[in-house]
N, C-alpha and C positions, 0 to 999 in steps of 0.2 A: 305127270304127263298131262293131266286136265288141264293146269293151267299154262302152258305155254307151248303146248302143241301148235305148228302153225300146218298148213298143205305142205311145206316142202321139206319140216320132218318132226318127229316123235318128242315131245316137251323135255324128258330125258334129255336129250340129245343135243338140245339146245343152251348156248351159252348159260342165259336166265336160268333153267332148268338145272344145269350142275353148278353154279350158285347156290341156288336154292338150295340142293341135296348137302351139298357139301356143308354149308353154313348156316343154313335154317332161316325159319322167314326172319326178315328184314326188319328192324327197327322204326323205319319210316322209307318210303318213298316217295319221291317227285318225280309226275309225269309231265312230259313237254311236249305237247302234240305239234304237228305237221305244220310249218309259218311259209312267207316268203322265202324269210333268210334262215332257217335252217331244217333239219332231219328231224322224226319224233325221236325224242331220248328220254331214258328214264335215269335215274340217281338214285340207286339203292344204299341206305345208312344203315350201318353195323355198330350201336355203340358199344358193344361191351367185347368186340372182336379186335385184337390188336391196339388196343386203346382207342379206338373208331377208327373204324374203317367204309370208305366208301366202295360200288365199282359202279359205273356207266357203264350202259347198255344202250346204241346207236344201231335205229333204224335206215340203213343206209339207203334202201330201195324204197322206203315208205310203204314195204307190203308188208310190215307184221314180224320181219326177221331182223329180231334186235340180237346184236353181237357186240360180245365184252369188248370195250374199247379201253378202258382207263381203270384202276384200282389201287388204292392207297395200302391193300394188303401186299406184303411183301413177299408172297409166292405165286401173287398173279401182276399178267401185264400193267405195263405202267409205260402210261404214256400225256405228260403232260401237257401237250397239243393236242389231246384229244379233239376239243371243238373245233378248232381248225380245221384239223387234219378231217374229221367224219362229219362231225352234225352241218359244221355250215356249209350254208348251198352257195356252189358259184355261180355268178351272176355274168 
């Protein structure tokens, strides 16, 4: 809950937050904060989960509520347009 509680709801609750639960912390992450051309996004790496596994997490309103966009695990979404489709901004 501490860490990904945002104002509009409970760190549980949140994308990140049942990642987290579910899978435990992360191997590595990369964070990509707020540009021109696109949304903060993070890239959390799983190496010993599935033979590595990643998922994206897209900030799409740039308040703080990052939601699973992409993941190479094969019981969650998968969407390989993800930047496309979420992080980058249209101009």
């Amino acid at each position: 809950d501490e860490l990904f509680t945002t104002p509009f709801r409970s760190g549980w609750k949140s994308d990140r937050g049942r990642v987290f639960i579910m899978y435990g912390m992360y191997d590595e992450i990369e964070r990509f904060s707020n540009s021109t051309d696109s949304n903060p996004y993070e890239v959390w790496q799983y190496h010993n989960l599935q033979g590595g596994a990643i998922f994206v997490f897209v900030d799409r309103e740039g308040i703080g509520n990052y939601m699973l966009m992409h993941s190479t695990h094969r019981d969650e979404l998968h969407e390989e347009l993800w930047y496309e489709k979420y992080a980058l901004k249209m101009h």
